[in-house]
C-alpha positions in Angstrom: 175.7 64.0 55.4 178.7 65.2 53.4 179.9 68.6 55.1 179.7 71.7 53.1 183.2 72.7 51.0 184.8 75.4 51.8 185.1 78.1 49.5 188.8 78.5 48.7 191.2 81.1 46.8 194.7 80.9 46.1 197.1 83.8 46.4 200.7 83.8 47.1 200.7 80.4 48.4 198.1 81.6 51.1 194.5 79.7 50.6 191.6 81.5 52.2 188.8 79.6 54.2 185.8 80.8 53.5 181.9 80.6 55.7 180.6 77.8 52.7 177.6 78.9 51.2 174.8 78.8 53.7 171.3 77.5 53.0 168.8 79.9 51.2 166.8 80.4 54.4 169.5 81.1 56.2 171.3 84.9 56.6 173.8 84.4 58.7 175.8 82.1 61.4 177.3 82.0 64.4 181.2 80.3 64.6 181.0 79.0 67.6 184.1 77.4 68.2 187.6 76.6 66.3 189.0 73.6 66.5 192.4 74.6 65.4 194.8 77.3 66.5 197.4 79.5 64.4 200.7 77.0 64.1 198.6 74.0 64.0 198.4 71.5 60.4 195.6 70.5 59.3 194.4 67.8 57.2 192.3 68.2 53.9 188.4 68.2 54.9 189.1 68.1 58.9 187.4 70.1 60.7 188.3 73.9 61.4 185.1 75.5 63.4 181.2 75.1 63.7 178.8 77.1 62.7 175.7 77.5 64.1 172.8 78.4 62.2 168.9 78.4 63.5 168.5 75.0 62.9 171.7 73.1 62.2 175.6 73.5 63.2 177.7 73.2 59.7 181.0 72.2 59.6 184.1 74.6 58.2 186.1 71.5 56.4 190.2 72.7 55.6 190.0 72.8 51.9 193.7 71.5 51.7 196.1 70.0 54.1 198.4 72.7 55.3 199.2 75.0 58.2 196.7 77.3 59.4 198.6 80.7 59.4 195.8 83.4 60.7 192.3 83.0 62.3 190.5 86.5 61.0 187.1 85.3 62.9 187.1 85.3 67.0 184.6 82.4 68.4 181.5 84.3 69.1 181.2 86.2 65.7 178.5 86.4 63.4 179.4 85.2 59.7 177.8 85.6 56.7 178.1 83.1 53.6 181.9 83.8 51.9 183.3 85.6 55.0 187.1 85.3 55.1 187.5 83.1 58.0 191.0 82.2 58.1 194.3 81.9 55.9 196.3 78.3 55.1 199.3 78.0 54.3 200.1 74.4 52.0 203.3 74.4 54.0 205.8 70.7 53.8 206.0 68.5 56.6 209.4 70.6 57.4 207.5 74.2 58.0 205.1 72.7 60.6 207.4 73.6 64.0 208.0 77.1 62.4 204.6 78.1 61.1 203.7 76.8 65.1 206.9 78.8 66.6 205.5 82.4 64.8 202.4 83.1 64.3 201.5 85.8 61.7 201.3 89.0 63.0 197.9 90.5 63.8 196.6 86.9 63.4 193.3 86.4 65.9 194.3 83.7 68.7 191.9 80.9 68.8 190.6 81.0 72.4 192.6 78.3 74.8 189.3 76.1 75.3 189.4 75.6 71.6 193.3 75.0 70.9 193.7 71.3 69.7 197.1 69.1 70.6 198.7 68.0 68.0 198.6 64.2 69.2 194.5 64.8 69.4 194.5 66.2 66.0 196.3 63.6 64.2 193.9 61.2 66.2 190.6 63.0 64.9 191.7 61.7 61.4 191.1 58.0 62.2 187.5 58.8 62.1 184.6 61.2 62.4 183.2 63.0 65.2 180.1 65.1 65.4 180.0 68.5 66.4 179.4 67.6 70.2 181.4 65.3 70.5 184.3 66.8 69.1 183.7 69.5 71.9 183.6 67.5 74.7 186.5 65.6 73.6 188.3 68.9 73.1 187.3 70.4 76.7 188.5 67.6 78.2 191.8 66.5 76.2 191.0 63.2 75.0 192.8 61.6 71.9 189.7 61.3 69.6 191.8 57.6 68.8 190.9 56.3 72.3 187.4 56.7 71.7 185.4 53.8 70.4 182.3 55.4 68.1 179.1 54.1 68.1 177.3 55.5 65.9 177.0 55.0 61.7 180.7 54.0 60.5 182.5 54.5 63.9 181.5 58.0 64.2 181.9 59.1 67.5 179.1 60.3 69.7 178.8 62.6 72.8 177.7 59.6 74.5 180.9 57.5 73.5 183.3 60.9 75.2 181.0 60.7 77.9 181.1 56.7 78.7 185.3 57.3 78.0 185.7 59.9 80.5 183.4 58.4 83.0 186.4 55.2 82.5 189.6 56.9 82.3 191.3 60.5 83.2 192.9 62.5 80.3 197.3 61.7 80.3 198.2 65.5 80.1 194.7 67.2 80.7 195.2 71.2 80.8 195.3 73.6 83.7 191.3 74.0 84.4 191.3 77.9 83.4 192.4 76.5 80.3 189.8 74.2 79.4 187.2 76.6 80.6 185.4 77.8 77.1 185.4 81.9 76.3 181.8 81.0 76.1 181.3 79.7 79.7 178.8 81.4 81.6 180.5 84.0 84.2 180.4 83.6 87.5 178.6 86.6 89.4 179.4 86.8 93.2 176.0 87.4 94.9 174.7 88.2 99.0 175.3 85.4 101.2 177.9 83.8 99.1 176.0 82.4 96.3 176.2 83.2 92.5 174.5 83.3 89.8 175.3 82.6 85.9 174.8 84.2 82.7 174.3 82.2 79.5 173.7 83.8 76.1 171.1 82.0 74.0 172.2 80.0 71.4 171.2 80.3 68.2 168.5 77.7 68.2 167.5 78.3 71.6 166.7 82.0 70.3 164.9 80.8 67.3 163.2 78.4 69.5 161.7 81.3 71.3 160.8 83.4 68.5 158.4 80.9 66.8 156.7 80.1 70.4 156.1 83.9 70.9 155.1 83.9 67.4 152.9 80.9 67.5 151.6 83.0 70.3 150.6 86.0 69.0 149.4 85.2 65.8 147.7 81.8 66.1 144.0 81.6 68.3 145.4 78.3 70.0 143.0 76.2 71.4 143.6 72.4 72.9 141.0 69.5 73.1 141.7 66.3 74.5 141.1 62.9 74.7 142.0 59.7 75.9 143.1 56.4 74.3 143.1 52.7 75.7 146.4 51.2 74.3 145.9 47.8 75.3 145.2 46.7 71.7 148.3 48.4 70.4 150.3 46.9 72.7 149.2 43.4 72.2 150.1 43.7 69.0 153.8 44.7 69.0 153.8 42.1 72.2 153.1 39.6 69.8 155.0 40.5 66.5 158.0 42.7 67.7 160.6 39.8 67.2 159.1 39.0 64.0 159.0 42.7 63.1 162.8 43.6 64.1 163.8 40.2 62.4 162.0 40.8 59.0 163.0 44.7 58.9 165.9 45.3 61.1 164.0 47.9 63.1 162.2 47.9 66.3 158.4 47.9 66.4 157.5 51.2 68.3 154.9 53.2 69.3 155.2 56.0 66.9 154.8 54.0 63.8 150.5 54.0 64.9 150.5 57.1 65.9 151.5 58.6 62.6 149.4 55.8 60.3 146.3 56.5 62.7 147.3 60.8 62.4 147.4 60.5 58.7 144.1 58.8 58.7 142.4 61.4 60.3 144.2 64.3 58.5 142.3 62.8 55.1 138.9 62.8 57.1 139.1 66.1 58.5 142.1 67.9 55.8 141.6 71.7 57.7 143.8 70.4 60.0 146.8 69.5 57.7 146.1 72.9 56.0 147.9 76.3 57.4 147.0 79.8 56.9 148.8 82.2 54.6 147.8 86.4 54.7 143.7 85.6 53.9 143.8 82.5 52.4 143.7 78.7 53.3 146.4 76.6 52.1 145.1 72.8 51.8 147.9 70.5 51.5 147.3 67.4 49.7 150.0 66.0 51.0 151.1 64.8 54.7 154.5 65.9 55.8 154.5 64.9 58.9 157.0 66.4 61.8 158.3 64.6 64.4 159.8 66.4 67.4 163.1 65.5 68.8 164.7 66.5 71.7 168.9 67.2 71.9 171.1 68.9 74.1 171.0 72.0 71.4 166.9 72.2 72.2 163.5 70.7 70.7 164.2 69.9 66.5 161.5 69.3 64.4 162.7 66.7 61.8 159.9 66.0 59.1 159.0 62.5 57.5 157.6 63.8 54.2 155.1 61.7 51.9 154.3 59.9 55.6 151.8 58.6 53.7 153.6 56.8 51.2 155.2 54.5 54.3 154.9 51.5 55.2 155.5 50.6 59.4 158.6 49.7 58.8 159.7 52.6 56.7 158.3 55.5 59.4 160.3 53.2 62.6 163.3 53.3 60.4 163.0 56.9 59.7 161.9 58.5 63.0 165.5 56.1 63.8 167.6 57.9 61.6 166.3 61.1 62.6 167.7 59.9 66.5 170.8 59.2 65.2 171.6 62.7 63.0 170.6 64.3 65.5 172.7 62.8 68.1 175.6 63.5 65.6 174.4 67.2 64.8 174.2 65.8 61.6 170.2 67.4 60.5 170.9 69.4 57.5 168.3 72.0 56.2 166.5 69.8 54.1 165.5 67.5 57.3 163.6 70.5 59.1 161.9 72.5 56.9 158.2 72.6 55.4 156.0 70.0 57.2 152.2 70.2 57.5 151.4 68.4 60.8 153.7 68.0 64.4 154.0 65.2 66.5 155.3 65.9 69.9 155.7 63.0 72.8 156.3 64.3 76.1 155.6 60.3 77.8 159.0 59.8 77.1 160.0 62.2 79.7 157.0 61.3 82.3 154.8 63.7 81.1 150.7 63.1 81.7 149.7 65.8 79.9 150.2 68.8 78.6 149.1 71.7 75.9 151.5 71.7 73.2 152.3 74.5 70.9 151.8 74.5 67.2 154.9 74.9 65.1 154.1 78.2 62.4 152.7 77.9 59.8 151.3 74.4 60.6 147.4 74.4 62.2 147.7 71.4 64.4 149.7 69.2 66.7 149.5 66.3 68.7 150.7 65.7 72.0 151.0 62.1 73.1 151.8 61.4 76.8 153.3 58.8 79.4 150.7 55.3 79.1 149.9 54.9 82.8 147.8 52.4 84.3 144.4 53.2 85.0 140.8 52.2 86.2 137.9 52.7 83.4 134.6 51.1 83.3 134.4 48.6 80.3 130.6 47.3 79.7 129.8 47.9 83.0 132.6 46.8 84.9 135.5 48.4 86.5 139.1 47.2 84.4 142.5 48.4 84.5 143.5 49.0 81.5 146.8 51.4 79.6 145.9 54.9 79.1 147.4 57.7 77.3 145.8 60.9 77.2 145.8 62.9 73.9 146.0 66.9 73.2 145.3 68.3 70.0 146.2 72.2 70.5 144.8 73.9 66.7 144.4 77.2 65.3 140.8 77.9 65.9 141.1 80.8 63.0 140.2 77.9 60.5 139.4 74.6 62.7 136.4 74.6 64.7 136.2 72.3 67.6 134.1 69.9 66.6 136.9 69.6 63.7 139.0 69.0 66.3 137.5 66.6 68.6 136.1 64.7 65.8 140.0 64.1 64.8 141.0 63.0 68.0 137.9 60.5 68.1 138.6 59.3 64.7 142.9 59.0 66.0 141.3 56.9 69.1 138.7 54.9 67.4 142.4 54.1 64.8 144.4 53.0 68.2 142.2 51.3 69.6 141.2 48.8 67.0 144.6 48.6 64.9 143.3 46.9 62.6 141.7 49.7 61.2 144.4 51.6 59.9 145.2 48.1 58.1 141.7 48.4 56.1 141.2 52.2 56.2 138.2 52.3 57.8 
């Protein structure tokens, strides 16, 4: 995703750097950190600070290459879309070491967790970095150039600062008061000699709580379960995964069935992809399906829209990319909005089961959980076969529980006889 432009001005040689304009749904943004500190030059589109928003963290690109003369904006603030955040100055080469040597007067100080050497900054150029990355690297003084990125045309990944530091120390790392963010949680002495720390809650987090509390009070939540034998499903990508990668360049997963066999029994019983709105009932003839992903930021909710319209391929490689911008903080607005049904699995993280909550407006969601080995009576004998419980929590305002179990049969019935969602019967 191409980051936002800056909105810039021109006056007396000065260039102001401006909050871009922020998405519709949006008010206002955190900065939560700069990347740059008054003195320092700066290249055209690099990086000056993050912004975090409910959802996403947007980039402040430089509009011009220059040197950054005043920082109006401390780390911390709330911004709203065209706030003055900073002045640039198009210096020459020449004016670099005495833009850095004085300051402007009354200019902010970017805090000293944020302030960028020179040497890293002229790295960062050689390539991209997403917003947690770029932190990490930053916190522990690592030339962006030593880093070898991973991710989609050598961007750099958290996980790629994390492998480097775990292999090498930093050649001039800063005093560790220094490095310490402004935004690091405080240290509170406490009896006995222990302490205790206090975080603020970042934006998402915040939101995050919001729509559970809302989900809470405004939704009748109910949850039915169920359980699914996946020994058919996993037969089948047993036997055509190599094929499958080969043909499509993606891995044959799990998810792929669970989202053919959810749409299938979203058009059977449609009051569950519908959502409520004041005293009406909003069918959606469409199936926007959301798939939760978990980052160090918190639980996102990117959404495959048209699911329908995929083929098994086309929801792997999807569900893929949503990994990989998410890794990168790269999500934009468009990724996480709308949607009609969630998708939630907690087996990736051991989880047996649970009661998941819906995601406002939506009426439904579906919890998948860890496949475990188990013993089950098949035609009278005793088997072990692979079992994964299955939670549908709904808003019982509009879906009565026969609605619901009668999904979760119809979602079981899908799984366990793959074929099925082949023929659409």
């Amino acid at each position: 995703m191409n980051p936002p432009q800056s909105t810039l001005k021109q006056q007396n040689m000065s260039i102001e750097v401006k909050v871009p304009r922020l998405p519709e749904s949006v008010a206002d943004a955190t900065l939560v950190s700069w990347h740059k500190a008054v003195g320092d030059v700066v290249e055209r589109d690099e990086n000056l600070a993050d912004l975090e928003t409910d959802k996403v963290v947007l980039e402040v690109p430089a509009p011009a290459r220059g040197v950054l003369r005043e920082l109006r904006v401390k780390g911390g603030s709330t911004v709203t879309s065209g706030q003055l955040l900073a002045m640039l100055d198009p210096a020459a080469e020449g004016e670099v070491a005495k833009a850095a040597a004085a300051p402007a007067a009354g200019a902010v100080q970017a805090p000293a967790a944020v302030v960028v050497p020179v040497a890293a900054a002229a790295g960062r150029s050689a390539g991209k970095t997403g917003p947690a990355a770029r932190r990490v690297l930053e916190e522990k003084g690592i030339d962006p150039a030593t880093v070898r990125g991973t991710g989609r045309d050598g961007r750099i990944l958290k996980s790629d600062v994390l492998q480097a530091t775990a292999a090498a120390t930093p050649a001039s790392p800063a005093p560790a008061a220094a490095r310490a963010p402004s935004s690091a949680p405080a240290m509170v002495p406490a009896a006995g000699g222990r302490a205790e720390r206090r975080v603020a809650m970042s934006r998402l987090r915040t939101r995050i709580a919001e729509r559970m509390v809302e989900a809470q009070q405004t939704a009748a939540m109910l949850t039915t379960f169920n359980e699914v034998d996946m020994s058919a499903v996993m037969a089948l990508r047993a036997r055509y995964k190599d094929a499958f990668e080969k043909q499509h360049g993606v891995r044959l997963g799990f998810m792929g069935f669970f989202v053919k066999a959810a749409i299938e029994a979203l058009h059977r019983f449609p009051v569950v992809n519908a959502s409520v709105e004041g005293g009406e009932i909003v069918y959606h003839d469409y199936y926007d399906i959301g798939i939760a992903v978990s980052t160090d930021r918190g639980l996102i909710v990117p959404v495959l829209r048209d699911a329908d319209r995929f083929s098994f391929a086309g929801i792997e490689g999807a569900i893929n990319d949503f990994g990989r911008k998410a890794r990168e903080g790269a999500l934009g607005m468009e990724d996480l909005t709308g949607g009609t049904f969630t998708i939630t699995n907690g087996g990736v993280f051991g989880s047996l089961l649970s009661t998941p909550i819906l995601n406002p407006p939506q009426s439904g969601i579906l919890g998948m959980h860890k496949i475990q080995d188990r013993p089950v009576v098949v035609d009278g004998q005793i088997v072990v076969r692979p079992i994964m419980y299955l939670a549908l929590t709904y808003d019982h305002r509009i879906i009565d529980g026969r609605e619901a179990v009668q999904f979760l049969v119809a979602m079981k019935a899908a799984l366990e006889d793959p074929a099925r969602l082949l023929l659409g019967v």
